[in-house]
C-alpha positions in Angstrom: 3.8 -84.5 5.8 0.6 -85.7 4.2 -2.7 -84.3 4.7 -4.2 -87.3 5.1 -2.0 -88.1 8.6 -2.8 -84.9 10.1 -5.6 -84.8 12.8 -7.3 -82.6 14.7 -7.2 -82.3 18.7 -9.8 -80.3 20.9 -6.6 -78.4 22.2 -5.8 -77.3 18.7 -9.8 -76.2 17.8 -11.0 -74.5 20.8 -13.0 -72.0 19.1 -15.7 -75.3 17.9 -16.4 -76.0 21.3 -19.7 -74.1 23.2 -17.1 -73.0 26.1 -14.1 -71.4 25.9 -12.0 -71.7 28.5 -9.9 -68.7 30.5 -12.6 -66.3 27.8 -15.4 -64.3 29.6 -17.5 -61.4 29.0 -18.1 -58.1 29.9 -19.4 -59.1 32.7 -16.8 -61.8 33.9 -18.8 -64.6 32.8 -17.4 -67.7 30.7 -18.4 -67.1 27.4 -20.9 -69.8 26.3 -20.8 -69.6 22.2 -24.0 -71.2 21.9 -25.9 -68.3 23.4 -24.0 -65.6 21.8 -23.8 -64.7 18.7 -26.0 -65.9 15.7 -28.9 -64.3 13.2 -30.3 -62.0 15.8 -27.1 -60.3 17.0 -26.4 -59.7 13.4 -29.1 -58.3 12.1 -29.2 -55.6 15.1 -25.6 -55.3 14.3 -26.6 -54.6 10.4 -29.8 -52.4 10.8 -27.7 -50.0 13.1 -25.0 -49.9 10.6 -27.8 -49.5 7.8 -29.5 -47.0 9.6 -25.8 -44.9 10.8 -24.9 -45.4 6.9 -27.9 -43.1 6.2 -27.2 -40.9 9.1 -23.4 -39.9 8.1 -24.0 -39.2 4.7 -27.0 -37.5 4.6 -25.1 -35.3 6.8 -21.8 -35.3 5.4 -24.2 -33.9 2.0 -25.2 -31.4 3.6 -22.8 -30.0 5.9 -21.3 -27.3 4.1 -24.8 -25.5 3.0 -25.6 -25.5 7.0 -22.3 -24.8 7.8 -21.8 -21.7 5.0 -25.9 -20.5 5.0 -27.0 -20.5 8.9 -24.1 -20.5 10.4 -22.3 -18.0 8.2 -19.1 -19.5 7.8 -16.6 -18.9 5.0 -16.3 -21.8 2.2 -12.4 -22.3 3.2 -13.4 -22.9 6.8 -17.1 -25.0 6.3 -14.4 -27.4 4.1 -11.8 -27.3 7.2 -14.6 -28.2 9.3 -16.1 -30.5 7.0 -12.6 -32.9 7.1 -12.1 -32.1 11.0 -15.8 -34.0 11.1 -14.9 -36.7 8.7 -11.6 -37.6 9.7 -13.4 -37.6 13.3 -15.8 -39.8 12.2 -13.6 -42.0 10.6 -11.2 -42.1 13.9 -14.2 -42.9 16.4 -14.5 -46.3 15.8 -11.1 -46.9 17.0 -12.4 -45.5 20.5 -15.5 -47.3 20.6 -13.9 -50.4 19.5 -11.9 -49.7 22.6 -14.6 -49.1 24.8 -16.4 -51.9 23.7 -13.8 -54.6 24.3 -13.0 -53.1 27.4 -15.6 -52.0 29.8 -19.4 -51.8 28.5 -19.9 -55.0 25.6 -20.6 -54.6 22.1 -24.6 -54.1 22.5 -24.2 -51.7 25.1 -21.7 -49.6 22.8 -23.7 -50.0 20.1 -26.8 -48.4 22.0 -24.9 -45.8 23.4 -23.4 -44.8 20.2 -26.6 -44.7 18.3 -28.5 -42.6 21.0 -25.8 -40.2 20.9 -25.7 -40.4 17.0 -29.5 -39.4 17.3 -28.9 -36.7 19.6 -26.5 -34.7 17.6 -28.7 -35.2 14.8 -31.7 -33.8 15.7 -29.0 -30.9 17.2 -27.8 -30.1 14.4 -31.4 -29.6 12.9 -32.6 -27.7 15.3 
């Protein structure tokens, strides 16, 4: 077959037009592409991930000193706790991803996520 001969449909493409059918959103509306999505979505999307970048491993840095100097723990067990909150950290995303998809929307996770991220921050240096 040449490439030439080959055409596309709408029913093959329906991803180009504004409305999807049968796809709606968290809230059970059709999803209209043209008012979703673009610049602004993705730069809160990147200055939360900027900002959670920052968070983790500025923690992550300094997680055993807290965790061996005020807290008094041994080195062995600061390091077990130290991958327990890593490998946590790095399994999470599969539940919000979850969450997202499912019942709240991707801003409202995001929000969520961050004001708990900020919480347990200013926990932990407190």
């Amino acid at each position: 077959m040449d490439i030439s001969t080959v055409t596309t449909t709408d029913a093959e493409t329906p991803l180009l037009d504004d409305v999807v059918d049968g796809v709606v959103d968290c809230n059970g509306r059709p999803v209209n592409r043209s008012n979703s999505g673009g610049w602004r979505s993705a730069s809160f999307i990147i200055a939360v991930e900027i900002a959670e970048r920052f968070a983790y491993y500025g923690i992550s840095s300094n997680l055993i000193s807290y965790l061996t100097g005020p807290l008094g723990q041994s080195t062995a067990t600061a390091a077990e706790n130290v991958n327990a909150w890593s490998g946590t950290a790095s399994l999470l995303p599969l539940l919000g991803a979850f969450v997202a998809d499912s019942f709240l929307g991707r801003y409202r996770t995001i929000i969520i996520a961050s004001v708990l991220y900020i919480l347990v921050g200013c926990f932990l240096t407190a």
